[in-house]
C-alpha positions in Angstrom: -44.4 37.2 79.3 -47.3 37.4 76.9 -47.0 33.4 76.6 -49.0 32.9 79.8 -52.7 32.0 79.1 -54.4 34.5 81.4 -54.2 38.0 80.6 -54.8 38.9 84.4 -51.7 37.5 85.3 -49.5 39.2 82.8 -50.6 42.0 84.2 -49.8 41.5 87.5 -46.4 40.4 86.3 -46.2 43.8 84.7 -47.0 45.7 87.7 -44.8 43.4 89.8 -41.6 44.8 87.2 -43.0 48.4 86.5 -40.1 49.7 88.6 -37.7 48.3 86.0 -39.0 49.3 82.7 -39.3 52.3 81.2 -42.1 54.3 82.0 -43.3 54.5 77.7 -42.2 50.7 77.5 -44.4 50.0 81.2 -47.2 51.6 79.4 -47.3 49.9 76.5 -47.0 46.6 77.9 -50.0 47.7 80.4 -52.0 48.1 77.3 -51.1 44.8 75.3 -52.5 43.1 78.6 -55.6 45.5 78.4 -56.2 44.1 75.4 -55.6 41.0 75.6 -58.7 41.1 78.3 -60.5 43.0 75.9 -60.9 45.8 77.6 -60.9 48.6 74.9 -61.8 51.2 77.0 -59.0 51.5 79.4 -56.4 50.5 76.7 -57.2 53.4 74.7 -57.5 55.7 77.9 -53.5 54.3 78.1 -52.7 55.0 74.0 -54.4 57.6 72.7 -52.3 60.3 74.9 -49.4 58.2 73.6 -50.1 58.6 69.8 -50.8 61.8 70.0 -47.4 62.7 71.4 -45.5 59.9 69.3 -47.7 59.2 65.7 -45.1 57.6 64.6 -44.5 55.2 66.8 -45.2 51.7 65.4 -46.3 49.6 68.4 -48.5 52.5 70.2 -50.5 53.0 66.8 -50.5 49.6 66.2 -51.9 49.2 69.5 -54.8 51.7 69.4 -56.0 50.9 66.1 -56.3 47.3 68.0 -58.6 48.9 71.1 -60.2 51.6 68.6 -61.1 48.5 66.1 -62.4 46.8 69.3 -65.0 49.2 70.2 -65.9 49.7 66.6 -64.4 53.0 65.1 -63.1 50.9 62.3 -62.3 53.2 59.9 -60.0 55.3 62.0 -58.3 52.1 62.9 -57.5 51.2 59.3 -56.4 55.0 58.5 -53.8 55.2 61.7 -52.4 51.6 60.6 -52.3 52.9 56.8 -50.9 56.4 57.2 -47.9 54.2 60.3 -47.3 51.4 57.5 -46.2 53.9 55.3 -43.8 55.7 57.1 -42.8 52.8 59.6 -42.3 49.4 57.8 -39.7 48.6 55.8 -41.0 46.2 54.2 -44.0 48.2 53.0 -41.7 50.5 51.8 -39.9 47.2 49.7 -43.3 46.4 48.7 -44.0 50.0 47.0 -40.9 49.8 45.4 -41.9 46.9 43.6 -45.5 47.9 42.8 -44.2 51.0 41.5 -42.1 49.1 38.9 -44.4 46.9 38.0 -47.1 49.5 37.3 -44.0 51.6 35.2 -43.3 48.6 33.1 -47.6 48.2 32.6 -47.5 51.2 31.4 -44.9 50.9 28.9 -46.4 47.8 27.5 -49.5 49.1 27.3 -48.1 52.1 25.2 -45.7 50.4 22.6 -45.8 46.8 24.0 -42.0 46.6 25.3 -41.3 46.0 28.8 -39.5 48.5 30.4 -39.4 48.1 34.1 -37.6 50.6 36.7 -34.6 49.6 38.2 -35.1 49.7 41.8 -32.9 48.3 45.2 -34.1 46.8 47.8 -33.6 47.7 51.4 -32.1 46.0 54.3 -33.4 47.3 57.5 -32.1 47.2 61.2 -34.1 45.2 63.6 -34.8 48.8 65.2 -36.5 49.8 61.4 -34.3 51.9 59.8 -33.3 51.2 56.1 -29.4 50.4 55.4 -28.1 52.5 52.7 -25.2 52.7 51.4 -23.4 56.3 50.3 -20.3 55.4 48.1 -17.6 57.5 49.4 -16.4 60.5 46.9 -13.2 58.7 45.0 -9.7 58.9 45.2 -7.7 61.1 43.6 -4.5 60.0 43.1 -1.3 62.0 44.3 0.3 62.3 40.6 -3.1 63.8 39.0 -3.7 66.3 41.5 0.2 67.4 41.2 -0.7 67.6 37.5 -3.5 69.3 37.8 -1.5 72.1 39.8 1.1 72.4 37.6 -1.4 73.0 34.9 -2.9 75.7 36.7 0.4 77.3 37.6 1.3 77.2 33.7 -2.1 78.7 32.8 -1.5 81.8 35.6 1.9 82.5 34.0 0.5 82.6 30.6 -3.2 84.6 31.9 -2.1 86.8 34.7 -6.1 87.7 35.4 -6.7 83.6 35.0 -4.4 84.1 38.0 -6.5 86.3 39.8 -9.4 84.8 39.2 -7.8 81.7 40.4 -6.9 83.4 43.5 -10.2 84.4 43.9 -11.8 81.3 44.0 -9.2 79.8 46.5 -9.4 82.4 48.8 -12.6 84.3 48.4 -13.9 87.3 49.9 -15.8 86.6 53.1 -18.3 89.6 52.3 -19.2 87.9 49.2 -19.2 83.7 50.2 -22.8 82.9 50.3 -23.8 81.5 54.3 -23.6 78.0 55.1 -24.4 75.6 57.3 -21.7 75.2 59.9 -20.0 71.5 60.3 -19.9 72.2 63.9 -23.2 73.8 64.4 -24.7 71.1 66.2 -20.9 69.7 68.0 -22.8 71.3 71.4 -25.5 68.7 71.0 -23.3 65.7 70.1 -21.2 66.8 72.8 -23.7 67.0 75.6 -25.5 63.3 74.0 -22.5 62.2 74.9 -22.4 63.2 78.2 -25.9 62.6 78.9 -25.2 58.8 77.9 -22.0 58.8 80.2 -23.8 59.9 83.4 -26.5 57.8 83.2 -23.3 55.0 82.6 -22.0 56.0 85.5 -25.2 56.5 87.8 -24.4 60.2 88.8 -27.8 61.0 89.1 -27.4 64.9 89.6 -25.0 65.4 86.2 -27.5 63.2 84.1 -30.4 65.6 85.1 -28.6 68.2 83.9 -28.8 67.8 80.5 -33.0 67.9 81.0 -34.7 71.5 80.5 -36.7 72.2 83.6 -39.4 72.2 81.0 -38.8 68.6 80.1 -41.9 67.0 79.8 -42.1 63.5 80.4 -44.3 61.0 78.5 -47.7 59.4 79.8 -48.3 62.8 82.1 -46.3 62.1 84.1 -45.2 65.6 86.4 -41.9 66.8 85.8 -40.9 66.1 89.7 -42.4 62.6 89.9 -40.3 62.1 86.7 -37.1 63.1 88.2 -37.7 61.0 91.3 -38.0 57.8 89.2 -35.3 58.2 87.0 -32.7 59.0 90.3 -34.2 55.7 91.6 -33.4 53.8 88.2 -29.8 55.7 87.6 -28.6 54.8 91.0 -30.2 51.1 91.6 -27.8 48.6 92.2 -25.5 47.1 89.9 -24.1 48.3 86.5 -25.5 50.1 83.9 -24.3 51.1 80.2 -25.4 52.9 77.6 -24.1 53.3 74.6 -25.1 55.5 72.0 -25.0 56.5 68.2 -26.2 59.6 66.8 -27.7 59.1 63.5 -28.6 62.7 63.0 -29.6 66.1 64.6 -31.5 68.4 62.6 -32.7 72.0 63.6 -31.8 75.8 64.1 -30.1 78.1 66.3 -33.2 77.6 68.9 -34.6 74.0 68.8 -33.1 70.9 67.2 -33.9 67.0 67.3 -31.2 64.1 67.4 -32.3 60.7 66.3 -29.6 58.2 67.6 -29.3 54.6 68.3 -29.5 53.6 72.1 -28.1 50.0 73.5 -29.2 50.2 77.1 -28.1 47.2 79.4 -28.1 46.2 83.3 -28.6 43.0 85.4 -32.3 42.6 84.6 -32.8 44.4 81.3 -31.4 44.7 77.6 -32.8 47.2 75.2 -32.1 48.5 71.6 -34.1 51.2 70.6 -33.9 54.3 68.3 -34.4 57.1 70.4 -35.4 61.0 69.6 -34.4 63.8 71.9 -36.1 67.1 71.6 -33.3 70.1 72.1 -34.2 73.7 73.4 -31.4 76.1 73.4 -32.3 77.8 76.8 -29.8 80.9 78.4 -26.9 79.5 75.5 -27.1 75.8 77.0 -28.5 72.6 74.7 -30.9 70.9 76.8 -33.5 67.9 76.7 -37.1 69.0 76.4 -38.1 65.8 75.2 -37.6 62.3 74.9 -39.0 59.3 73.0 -38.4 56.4 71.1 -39.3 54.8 67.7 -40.1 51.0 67.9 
């Protein structure tokens, strides 16, 4: 789209397919064409709102250092792009690695003249942005040592009758004295309705996907709640099929709010996107529900 030579007509050609994109997405595309014009002014009227609600957002803060750059407040420009390169790019991240080990092994030199560099990995990344680790999983042990191992203990209880009790103790403790934990399946409620969410919208029911929303869901670039609901039973229910598919990287939280960060692959007869998406949680009346959404480009 951005190919085309004159930025009036990309915008046209946005305005033309606003009813398509996503509202955040229509936005930012709005104000790539706004700058492409140069026209700071009404570009930054577009992503200042945007950053503030989404900092971390790659592409808006790229884009309103651009527009703020333009109409001079340099300096806050270079600090937005500074502070979103650190926590957004992957390959700055690489990059800081490898400084950091190279300034380490300086510093040895410099002290008794042997190099002595830190070991470091580098990190793949998805094309979404988020770094590829991998967690070795805990090993194996096999059948014949853990049967030793209990036979061991069983010997040792025969021999030390409070050994046994102690024993006893530790595989069956006293609930009034196990320190709290985390539950496994504390957040199961969220995954669970995710899930859901991701089906209706698959299946263009309109009224179960808007369940999952808080009536206190606030939707991005100001829009009203009710103008928001309007536009997305238009796009649930426009013709022809629709999936999403979706991957929950991780929710985080407590017994009132929580956020999930999980991996969205949107696609229907006009438009593919990948995105990693964030979804604000409210516990409201002992129901889960959306109280904001957003995504991380």
């Amino acid at each position: 789209m951005f190919l085309k030579k004159d930025p009036k007509l990309v915008l046209l050609e946005i305005e033309k397919q606003k009813k398509d994109i996503n509202p955040a997405d229509y936005l930012i595309l709005k104000s790539n064409a706004l700058i492409l014009q140069k026209n700071w002014k009404e570009a930054i009227v577009i992503l200042e709102p945007l950053y503030n609600n989404d900092p971390k957002n790659a592409v808006i803060a790229n884009n309103y250092s651009a527009a703020l750059w333009g109409i001079g407040k340099k300096d806050l420009a270079k600090t937005i792009l500074e502070k979103n390169l650190l926590t957004n790019s992957p390959a700055y991240r690489n990059l800081r690695k490898i400084y950091l080990s190279n300034a380490a092994d300086s510093y040895s030199k410099a002290l008794d003249g042997k190099s002595n560099p830190v070991q470091i990995d580098l990190l793949a990344s998805t094309k979404s942005g988020v770094d590829i680790e991998y967690v070795a999983p805990p090993p194996v042990v096999p059948e014949t040592t853990i049967a030793a191992n209990e036979k061991l203990k069983e010997d040792t209880s025969k021999k030390n009758p409070e050994k046994k009790a102690e024993n006893n103790e530790k595989t069956n403790p006293d609930p009034k004295k196990t320190p709290s934990t985390e539950s496994a399946t504390e957040f199961e409620p969220i995954a669970k309705n995710i899930r859901g969410w991701a089906a209706a919208w698959s299946n263009k029911s309109a009224k179960e996907y808007l369940s999952y929303y808080s009536p206190n869901f606030k939707p991005e670039g100001g829009m009203s709640y009710s103008e928001w609901s309007s536009q997305r039973v238009q796009r649930v229910t426009k013709p022809g099929a629709i999936s999403v598919q979706v991957q929950i990287i991780k929710i985080s939280g407590s017994e009132k709010k929580a956020v999930a960060k999980l991996f969205q692959k949107y696609s229907s007869s006009n438009l593919k996107v990948d995105v990693v998406k964030y979804l604000d949680f409210s516990n409201e009346q002992g129901k889960w529900v959306i109280t904001r959404e957003y995504n991380s480009k």
